[in-house]
One Martini backbone bead per residue (centre of mass of N, CA, C, O) as a GRO file, in nm:
protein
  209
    1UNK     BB    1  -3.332  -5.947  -0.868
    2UNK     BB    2  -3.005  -5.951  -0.879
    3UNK     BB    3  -2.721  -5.851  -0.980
    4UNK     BB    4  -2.423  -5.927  -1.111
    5UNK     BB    5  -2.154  -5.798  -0.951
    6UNK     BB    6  -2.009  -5.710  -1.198
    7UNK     BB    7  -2.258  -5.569  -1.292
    8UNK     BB    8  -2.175  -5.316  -1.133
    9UNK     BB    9  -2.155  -4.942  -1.127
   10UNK     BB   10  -1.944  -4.722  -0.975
   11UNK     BB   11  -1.863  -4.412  -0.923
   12UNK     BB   12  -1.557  -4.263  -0.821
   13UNK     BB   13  -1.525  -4.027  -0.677
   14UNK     BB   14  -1.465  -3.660  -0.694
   15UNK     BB   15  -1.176  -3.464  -0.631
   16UNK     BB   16  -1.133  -3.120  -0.476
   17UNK     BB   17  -0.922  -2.864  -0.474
   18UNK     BB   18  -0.963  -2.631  -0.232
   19UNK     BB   19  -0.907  -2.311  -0.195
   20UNK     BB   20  -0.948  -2.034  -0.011
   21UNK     BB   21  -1.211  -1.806  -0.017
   22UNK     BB   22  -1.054  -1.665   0.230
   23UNK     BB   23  -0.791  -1.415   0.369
   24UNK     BB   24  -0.655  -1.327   0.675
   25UNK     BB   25  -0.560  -1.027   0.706
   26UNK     BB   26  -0.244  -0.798   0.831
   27UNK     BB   27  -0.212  -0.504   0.597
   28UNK     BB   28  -0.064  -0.260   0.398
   29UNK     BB   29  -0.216   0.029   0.202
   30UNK     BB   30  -0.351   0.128  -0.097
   31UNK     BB   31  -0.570   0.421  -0.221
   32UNK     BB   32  -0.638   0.500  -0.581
   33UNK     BB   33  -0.761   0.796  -0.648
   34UNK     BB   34  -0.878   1.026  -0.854
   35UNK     BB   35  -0.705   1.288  -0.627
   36UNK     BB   36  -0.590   1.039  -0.442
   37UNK     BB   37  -0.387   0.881  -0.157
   38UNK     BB   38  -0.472   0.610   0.085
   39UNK     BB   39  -0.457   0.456   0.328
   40UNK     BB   40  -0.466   0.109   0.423
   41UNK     BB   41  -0.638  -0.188   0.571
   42UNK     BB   42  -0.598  -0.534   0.511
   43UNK     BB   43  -0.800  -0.797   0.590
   44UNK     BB   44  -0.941  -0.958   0.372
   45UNK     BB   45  -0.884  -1.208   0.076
   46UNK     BB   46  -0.961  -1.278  -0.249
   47UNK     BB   47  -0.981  -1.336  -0.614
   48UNK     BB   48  -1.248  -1.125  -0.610
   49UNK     BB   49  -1.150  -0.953  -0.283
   50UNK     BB   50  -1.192  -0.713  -0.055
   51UNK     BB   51  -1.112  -0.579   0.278
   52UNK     BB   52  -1.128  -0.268   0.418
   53UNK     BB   53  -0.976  -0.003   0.588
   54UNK     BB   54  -1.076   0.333   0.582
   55UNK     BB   55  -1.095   0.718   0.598
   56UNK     BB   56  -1.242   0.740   0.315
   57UNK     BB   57  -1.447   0.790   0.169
   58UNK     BB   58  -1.727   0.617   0.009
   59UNK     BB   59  -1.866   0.436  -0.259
   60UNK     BB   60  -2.090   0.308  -0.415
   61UNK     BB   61  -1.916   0.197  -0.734
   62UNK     BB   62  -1.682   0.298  -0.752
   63UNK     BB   63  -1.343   0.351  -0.859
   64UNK     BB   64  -1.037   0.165  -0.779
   65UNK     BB   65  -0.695   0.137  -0.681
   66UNK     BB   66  -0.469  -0.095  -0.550
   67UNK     BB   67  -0.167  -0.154  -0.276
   68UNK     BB   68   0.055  -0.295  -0.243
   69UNK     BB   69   0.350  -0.463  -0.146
   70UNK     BB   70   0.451  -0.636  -0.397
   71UNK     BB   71   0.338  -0.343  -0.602
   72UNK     BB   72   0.066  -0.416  -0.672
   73UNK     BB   73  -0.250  -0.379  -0.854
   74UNK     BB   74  -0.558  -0.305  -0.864
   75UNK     BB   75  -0.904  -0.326  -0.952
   76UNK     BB   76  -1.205  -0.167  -0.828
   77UNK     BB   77  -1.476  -0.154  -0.653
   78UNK     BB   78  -1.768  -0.083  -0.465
   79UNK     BB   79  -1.979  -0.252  -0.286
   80UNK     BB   80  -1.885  -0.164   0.020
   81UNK     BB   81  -1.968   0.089   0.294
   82UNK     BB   82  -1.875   0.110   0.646
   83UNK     BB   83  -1.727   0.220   0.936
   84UNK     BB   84  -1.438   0.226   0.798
   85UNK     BB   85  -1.528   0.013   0.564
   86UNK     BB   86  -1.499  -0.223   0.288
   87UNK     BB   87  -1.593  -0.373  -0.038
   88UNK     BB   88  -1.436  -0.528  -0.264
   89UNK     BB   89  -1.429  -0.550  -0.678
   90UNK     BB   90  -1.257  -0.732  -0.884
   91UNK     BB   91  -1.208  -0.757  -1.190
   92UNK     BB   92  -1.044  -0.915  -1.158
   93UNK     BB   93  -0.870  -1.197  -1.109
   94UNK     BB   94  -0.662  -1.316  -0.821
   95UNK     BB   95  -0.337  -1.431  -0.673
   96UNK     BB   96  -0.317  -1.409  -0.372
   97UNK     BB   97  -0.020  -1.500  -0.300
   98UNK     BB   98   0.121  -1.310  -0.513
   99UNK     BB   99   0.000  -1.014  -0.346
  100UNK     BB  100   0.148  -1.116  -0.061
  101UNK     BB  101   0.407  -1.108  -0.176
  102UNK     BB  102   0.740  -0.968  -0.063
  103UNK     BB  103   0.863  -1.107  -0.306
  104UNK     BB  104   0.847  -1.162  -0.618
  105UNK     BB  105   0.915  -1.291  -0.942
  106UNK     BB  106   1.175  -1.091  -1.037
  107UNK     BB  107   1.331  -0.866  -1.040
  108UNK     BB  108   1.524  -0.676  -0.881
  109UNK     BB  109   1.355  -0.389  -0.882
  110UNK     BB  110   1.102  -0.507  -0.758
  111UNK     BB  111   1.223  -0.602  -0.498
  112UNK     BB  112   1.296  -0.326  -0.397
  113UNK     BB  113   1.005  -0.211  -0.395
  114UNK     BB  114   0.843  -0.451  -0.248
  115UNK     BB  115   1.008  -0.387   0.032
  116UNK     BB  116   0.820  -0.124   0.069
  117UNK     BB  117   0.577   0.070   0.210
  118UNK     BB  118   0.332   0.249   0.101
  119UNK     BB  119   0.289   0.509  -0.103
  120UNK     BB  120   0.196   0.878  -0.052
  121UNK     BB  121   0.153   1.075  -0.315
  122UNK     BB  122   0.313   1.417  -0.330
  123UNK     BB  123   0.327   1.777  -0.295
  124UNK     BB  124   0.531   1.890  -0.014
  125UNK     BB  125   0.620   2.168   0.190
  126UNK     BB  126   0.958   2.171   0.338
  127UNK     BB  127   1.192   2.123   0.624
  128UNK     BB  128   1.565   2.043   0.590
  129UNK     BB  129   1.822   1.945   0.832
  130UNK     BB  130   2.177   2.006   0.733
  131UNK     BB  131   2.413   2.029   1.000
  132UNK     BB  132   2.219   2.305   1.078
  133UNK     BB  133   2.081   2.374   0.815
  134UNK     BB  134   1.840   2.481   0.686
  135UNK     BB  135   1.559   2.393   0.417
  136UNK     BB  136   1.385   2.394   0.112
  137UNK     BB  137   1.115   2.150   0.055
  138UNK     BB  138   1.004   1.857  -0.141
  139UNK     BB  139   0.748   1.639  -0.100
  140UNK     BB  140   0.691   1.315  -0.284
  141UNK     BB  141   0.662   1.113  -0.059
  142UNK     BB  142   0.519   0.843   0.184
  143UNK     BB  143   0.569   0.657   0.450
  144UNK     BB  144   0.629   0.464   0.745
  145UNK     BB  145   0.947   0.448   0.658
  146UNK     BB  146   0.969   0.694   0.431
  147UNK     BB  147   1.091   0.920   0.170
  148UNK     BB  148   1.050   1.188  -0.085
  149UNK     BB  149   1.279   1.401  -0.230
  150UNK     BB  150   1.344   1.761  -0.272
  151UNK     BB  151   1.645   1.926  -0.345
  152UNK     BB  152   1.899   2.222  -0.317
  153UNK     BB  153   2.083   1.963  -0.226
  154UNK     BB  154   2.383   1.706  -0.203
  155UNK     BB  155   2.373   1.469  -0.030
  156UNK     BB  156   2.514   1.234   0.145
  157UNK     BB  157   2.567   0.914   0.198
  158UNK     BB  158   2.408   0.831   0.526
  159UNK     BB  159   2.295   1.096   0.587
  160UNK     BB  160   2.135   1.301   0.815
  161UNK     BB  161   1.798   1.390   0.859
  162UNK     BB  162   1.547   1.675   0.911
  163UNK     BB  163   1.188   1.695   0.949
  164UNK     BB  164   0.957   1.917   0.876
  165UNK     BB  165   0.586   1.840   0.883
  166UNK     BB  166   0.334   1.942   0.862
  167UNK     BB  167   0.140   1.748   1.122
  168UNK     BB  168   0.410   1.629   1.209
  169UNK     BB  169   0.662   1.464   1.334
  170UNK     BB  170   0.953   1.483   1.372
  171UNK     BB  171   1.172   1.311   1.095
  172UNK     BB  172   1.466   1.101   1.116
  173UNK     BB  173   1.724   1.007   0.855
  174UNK     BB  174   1.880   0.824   0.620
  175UNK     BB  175   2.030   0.836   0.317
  176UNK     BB  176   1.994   0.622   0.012
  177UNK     BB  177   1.984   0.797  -0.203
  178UNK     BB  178   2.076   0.974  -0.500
  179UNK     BB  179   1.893   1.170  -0.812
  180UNK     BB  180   2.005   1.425  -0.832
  181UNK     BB  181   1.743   1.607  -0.664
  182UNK     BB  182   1.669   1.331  -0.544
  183UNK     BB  183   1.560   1.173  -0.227
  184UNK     BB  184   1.624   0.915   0.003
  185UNK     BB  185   1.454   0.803   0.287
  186UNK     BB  186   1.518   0.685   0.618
  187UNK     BB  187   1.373   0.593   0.913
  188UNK     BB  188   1.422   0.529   1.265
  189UNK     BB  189   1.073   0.541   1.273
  190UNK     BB  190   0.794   0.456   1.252
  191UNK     BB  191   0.496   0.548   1.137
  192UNK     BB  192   0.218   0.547   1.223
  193UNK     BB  193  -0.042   0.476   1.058
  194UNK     BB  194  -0.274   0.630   1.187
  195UNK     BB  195  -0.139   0.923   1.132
  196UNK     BB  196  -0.058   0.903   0.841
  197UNK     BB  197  -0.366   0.882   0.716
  198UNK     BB  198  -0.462   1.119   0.838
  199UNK     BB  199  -0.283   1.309   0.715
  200UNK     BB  200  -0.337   1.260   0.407
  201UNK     BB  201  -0.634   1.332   0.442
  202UNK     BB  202  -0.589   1.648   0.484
  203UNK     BB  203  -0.435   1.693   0.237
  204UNK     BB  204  -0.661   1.656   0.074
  205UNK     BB  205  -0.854   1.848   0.165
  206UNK     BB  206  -0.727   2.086   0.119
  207UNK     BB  207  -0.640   2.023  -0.203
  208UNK     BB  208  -0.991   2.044  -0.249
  209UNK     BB  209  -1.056   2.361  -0.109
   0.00000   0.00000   0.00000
């Protein structure tokens, strides 16, 4: 005997709304180890990790910290690396979408920050020529877009100058910002990333060896 229709209780189907477990990107970070900074390529991000090709040697159980494009850092481990490829494993959960934002909701200097490509942290001595006179200067930091130096004199905002970099191309720009001694550079011609981070390679290896 069936009951009747009154007393039949059905409970409603929930749903939930689920984000995607990993979004596929590319896009340029770094990876900042004990020793040395070094370009990444991120290939896909999830709230808990992400998959990075990096020309670094890497160690399963490593901890490196991410630099990504909107300025912000993340910890994690190295949970896999094989091929130049490597499976990075978040310390905390990250909201990905604020990670991948080229400009987050923050200050006006934050976004100033975040609109620059990750730039890998050094001091290297170099020539630059400006108006046709070499100077002896030291880099302190590069990126595919520009670099920040150290210079023995104070150019004008605007001025053109040009560097000259053991083991990279001639690489002209123009001055953007100038703070005491130290001076920020637009490339006219942006660096291959490919290029920019064997390069950094080499340096990490010679100032390790």
């Amino acid at each position: 005997m069936s009951l009747p229709r009154e007393e039949i209780s059905i409970p409603a189907p929930e749903f939930q709304e689920r984000a995607p477990r990993v979004m596929t990107v590319l896009t340029t970070g770094k990876l900042i180890l004990e020793d040395r900074e070094v370009l990444c390529r991120l290939r896909n991000l999830s709230a808990s990790g992400m998959m990075v090709e990096t020309s670094a040697p890497l160690e399963v159980d490593q901890q490196v910290r991410v630099g990504l494009r909107s300025g912000e850092e993340f910890a994690a481990r190295v949970a896999w690396s094989r091929n130049g490829a490597a499976g990075l494993a978040l310390f905390a959960p990250i909201d990905v979408e604020a990670a991948l934002a080229v400009q987050p909701p923050r200050s006006r200097i934050s976004r100033q920050v975040a609109a620059r490509a990750p730039r890998l942290a050094l001091e290297v001595p170099i020539e630059v020529d400006a108006r046709g006179q070499p100077h002896s200067a030291v880099l302190l930091n590069i990126s595919q877009s520009g670099a920040r130096l150290r210079l023995p004199f104070r150019p004008m905002p605007d001025e053109r100058l040009l560097l000259c970099i053991q083991g990279l191309p001639l690489k002209s720009g123009t001055v953007r910002w100038v703070r005491g001694i130290e001076v920020g550079l637009g490339f006219f011609e942006a660096l291959p990333f490919a290029m920019l981070a064997d390069w950094g390679e080499a340096q990490a290896s010679t100032k390790g060896s």
